[in-house]
N, CA, C and O atoms as CSV, one atom per row, in Angstrom:
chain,resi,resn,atom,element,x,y,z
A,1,UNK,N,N,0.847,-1.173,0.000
A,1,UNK,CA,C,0.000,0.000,0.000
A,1,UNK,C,C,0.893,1.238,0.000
A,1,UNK,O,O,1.781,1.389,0.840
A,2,UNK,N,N,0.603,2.214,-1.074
A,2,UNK,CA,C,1.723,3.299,-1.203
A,2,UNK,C,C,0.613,4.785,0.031
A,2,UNK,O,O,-0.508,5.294,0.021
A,3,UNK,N,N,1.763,4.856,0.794
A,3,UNK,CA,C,1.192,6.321,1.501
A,3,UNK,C,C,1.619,8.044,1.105
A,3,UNK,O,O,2.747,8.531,1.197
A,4,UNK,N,N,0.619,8.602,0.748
A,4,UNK,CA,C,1.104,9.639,0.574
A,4,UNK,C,C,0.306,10.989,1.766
A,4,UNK,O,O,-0.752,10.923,2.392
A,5,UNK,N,N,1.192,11.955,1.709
A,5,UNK,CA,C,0.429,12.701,2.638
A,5,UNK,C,C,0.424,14.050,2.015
A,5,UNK,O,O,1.297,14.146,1.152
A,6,UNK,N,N,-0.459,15.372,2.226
A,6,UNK,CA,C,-0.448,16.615,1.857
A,6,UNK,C,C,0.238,17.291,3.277
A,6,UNK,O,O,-0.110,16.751,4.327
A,7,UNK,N,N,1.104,18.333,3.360
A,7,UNK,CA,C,1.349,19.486,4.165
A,7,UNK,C,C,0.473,20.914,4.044
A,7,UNK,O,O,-0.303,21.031,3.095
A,8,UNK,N,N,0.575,21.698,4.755
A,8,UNK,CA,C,-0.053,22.872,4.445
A,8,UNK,C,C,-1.232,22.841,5.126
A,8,UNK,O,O,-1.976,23.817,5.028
A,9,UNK,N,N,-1.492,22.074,5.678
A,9,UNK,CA,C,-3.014,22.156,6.432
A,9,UNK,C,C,-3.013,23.181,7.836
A,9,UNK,O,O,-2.004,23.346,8.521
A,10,UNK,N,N,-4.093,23.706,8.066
A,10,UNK,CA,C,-3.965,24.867,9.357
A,10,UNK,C,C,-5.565,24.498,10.283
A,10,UNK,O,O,-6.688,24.105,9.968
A,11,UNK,N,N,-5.109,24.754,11.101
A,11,UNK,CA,C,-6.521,24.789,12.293
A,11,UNK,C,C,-7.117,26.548,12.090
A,11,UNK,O,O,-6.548,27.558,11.676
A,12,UNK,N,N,-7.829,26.418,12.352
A,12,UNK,CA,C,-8.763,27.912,12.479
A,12,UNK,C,C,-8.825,28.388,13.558
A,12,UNK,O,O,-9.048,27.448,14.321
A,13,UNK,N,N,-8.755,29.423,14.183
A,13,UNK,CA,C,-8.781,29.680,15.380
A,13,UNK,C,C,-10.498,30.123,15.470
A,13,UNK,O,O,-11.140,30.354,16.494
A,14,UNK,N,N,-10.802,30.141,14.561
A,14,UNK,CA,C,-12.645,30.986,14.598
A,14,UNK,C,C,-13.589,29.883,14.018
A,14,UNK,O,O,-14.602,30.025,14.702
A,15,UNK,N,N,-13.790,29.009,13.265
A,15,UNK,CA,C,-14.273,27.736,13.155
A,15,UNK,C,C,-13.945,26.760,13.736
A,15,UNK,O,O,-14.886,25.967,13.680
A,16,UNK,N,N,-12.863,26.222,14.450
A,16,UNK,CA,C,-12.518,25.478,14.869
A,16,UNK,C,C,-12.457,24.018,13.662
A,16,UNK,O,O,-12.997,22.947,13.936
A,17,UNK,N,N,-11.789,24.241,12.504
A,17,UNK,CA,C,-11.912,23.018,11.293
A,17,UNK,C,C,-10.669,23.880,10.612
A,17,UNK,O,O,-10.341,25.055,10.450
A,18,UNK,N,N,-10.157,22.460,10.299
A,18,UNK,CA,C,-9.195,22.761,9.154
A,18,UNK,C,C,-9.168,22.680,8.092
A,18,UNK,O,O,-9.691,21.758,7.467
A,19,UNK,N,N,-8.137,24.258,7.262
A,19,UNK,CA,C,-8.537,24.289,5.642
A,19,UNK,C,C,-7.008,24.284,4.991
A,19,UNK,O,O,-6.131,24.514,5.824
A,20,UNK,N,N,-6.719,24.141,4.130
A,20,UNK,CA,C,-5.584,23.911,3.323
A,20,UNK,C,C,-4.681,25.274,3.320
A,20,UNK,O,O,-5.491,26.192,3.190
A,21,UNK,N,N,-3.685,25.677,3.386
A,21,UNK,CA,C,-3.050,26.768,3.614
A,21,UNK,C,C,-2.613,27.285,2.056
A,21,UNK,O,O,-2.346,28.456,1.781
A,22,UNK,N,N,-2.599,26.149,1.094
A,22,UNK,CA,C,-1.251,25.978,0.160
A,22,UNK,C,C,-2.149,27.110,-0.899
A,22,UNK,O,O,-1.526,27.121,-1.960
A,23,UNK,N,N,-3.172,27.902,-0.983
A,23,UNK,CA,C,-3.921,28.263,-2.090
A,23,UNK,C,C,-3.739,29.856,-1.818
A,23,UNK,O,O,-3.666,30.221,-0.645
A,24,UNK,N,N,-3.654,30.933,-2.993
A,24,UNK,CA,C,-3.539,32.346,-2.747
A,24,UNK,C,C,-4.182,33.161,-1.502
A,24,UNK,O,O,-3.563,34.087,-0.978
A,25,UNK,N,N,-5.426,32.767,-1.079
A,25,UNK,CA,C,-6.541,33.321,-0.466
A,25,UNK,C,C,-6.443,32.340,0.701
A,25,UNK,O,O,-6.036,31.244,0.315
A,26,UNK,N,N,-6.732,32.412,2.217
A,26,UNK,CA,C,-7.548,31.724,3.438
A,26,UNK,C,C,-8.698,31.095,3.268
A,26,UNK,O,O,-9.172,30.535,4.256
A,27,UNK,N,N,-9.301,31.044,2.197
A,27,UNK,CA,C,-10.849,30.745,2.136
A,27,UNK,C,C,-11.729,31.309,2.733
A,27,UNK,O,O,-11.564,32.298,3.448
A,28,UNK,N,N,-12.764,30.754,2.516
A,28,UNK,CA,C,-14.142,31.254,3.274
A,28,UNK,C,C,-14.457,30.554,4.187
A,28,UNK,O,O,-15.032,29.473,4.059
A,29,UNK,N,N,-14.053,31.186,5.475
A,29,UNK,CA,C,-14.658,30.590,6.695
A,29,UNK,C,C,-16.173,30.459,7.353
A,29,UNK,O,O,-16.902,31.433,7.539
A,30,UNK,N,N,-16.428,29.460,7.586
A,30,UNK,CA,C,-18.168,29.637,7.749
A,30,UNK,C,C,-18.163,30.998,9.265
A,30,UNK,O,O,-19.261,31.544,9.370
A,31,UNK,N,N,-17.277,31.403,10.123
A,31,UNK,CA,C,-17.647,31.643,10.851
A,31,UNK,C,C,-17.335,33.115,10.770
A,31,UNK,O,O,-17.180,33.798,11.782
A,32,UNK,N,N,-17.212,33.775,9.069
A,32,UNK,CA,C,-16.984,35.159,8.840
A,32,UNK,C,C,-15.825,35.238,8.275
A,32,UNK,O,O,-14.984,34.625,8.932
A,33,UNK,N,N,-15.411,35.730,7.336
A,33,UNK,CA,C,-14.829,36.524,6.735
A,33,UNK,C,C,-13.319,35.011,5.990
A,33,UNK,O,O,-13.306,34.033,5.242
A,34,UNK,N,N,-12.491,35.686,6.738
A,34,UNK,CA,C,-11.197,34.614,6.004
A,34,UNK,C,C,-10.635,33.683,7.340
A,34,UNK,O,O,-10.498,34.117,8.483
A,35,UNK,N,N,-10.312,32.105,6.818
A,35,UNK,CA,C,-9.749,31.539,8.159
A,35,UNK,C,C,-8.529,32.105,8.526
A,35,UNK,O,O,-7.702,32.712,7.846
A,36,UNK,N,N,-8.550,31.730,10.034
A,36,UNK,CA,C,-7.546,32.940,10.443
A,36,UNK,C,C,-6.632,31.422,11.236
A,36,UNK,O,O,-7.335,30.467,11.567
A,37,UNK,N,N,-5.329,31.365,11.432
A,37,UNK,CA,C,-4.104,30.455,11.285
A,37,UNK,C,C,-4.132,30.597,12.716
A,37,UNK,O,O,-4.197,29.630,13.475
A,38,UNK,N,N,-4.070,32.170,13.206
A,38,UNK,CA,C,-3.320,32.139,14.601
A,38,UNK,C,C,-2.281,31.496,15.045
A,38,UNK,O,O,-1.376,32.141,14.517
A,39,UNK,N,N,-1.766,30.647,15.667
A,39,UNK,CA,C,-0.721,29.906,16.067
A,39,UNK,C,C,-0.600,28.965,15.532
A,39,UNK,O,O,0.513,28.443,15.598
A,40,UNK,N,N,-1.536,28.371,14.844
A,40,UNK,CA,C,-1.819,26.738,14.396
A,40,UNK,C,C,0.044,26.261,13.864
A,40,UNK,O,O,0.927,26.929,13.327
A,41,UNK,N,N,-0.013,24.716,14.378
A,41,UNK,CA,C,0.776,24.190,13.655
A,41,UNK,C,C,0.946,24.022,12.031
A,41,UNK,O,O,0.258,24.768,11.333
A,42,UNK,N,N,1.549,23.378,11.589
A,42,UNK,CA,C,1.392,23.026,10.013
A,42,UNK,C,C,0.899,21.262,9.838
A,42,UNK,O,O,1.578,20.320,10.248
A,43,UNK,N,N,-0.384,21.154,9.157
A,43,UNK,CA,C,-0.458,19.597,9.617
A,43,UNK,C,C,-0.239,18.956,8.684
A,43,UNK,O,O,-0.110,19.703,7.714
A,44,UNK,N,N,-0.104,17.786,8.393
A,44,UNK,CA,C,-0.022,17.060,7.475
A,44,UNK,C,C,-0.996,16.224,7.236
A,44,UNK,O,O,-0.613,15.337,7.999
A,45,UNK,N,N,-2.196,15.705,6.659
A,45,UNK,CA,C,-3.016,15.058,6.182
A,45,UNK,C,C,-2.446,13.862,5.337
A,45,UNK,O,O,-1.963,14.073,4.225
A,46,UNK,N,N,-2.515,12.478,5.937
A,46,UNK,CA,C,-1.376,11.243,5.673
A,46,UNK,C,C,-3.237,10.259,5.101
A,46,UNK,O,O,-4.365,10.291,5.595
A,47,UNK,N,N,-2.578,9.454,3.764
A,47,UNK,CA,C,-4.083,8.832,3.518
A,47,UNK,C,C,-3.143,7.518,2.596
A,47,UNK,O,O,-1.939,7.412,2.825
A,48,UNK,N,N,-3.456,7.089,2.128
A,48,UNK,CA,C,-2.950,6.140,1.360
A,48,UNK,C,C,-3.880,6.116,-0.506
A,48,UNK,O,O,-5.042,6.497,-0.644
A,49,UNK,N,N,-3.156,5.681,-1.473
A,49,UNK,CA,C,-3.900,5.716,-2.368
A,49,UNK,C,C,-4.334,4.516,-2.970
A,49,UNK,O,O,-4.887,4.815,-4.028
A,50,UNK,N,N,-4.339,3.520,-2.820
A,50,UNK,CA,C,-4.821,2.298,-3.129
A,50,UNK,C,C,-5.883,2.154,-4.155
A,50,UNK,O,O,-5.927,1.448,-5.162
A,51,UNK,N,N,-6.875,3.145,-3.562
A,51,UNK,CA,C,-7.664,2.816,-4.908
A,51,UNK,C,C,-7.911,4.025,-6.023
A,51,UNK,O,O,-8.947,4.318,-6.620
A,52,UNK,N,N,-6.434,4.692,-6.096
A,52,UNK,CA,C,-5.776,5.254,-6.814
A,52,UNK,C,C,-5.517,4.732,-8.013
A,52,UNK,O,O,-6.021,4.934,-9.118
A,53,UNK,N,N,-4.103,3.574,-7.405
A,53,UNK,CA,C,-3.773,2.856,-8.312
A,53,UNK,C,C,-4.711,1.852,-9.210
A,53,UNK,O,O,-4.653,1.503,-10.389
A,54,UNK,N,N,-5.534,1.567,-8.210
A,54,UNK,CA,C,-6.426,0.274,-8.799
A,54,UNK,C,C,-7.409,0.934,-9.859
A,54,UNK,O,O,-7.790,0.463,-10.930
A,55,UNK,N,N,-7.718,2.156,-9.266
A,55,UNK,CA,C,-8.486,2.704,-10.897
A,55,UNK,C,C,-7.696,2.802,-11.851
A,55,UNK,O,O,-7.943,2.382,-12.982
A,56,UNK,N,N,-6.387,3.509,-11.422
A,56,UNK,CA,C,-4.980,3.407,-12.785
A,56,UNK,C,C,-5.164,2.325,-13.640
A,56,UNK,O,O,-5.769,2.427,-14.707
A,57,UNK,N,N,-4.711,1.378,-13.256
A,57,UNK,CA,C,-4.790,-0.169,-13.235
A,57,UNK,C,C,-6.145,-0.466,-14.355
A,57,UNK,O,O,-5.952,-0.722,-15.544
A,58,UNK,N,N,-7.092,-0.405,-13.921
A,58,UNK,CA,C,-8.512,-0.370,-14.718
A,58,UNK,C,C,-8.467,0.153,-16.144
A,58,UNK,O,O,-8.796,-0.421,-17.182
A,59,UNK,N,N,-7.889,1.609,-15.919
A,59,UNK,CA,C,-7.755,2.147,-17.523
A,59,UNK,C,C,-6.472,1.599,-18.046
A,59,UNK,O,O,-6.130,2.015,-19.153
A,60,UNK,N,N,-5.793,0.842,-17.516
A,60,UNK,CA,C,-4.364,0.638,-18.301
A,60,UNK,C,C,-3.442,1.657,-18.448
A,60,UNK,O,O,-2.709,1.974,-19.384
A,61,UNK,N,N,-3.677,2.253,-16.989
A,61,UNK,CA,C,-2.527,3.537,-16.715
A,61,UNK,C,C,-1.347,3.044,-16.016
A,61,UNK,O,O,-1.221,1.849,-15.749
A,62,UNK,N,N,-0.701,3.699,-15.789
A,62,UNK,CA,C,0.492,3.324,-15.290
A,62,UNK,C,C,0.335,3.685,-13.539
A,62,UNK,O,O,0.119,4.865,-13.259
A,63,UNK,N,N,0.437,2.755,-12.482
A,63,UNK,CA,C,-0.241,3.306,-11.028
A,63,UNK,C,C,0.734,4.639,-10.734
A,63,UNK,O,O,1.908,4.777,-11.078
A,64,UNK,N,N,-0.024,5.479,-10.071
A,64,UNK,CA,C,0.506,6.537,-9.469
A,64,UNK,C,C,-0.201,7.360,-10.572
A,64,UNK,O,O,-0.093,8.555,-10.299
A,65,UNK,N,N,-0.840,7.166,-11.644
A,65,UNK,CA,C,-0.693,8.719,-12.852
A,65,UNK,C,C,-1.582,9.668,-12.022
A,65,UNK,O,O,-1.216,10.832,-12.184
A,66,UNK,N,N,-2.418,9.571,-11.356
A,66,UNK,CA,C,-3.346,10.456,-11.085
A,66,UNK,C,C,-2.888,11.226,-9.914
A,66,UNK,O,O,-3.663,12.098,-9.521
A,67,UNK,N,N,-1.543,11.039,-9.152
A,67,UNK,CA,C,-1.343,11.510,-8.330
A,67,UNK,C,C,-0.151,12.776,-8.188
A,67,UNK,O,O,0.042,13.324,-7.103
């Protein structure tokens, strides 16, 4: 099973949910205006792709293309 993970993830100090850091803008926070970082660590979001590959696999891709 191949693991991959994203960085860039942030906690909100005003929603309390985390949104992706890595994009021009904070997003739209449900709880007003832009998410706000405050102290937050940097997280990493770790998942595996398995059925990544196996759709690869299906079209006669090479595993990993979609990633």
């Amino acid at each position: 099973m191949a693991i991959f993970g994203q960085a860039n993830w942030r906690y909100c100090t005003k929603c309390f949910g985390l949104w992706f850091n890595g994009n021009p803008t904070n997003g739209v926070c449900p709880a007003g205006g832009a998410h706000s970082a405050g102290t937050s660590s940097n997280y990493l979001l770790a998942g595996d792709n398995t059925s990544l590959q196996a759709a690869d696999e299906e079209n006669g891709e090479e595993a990993g293309g979609n990633s």
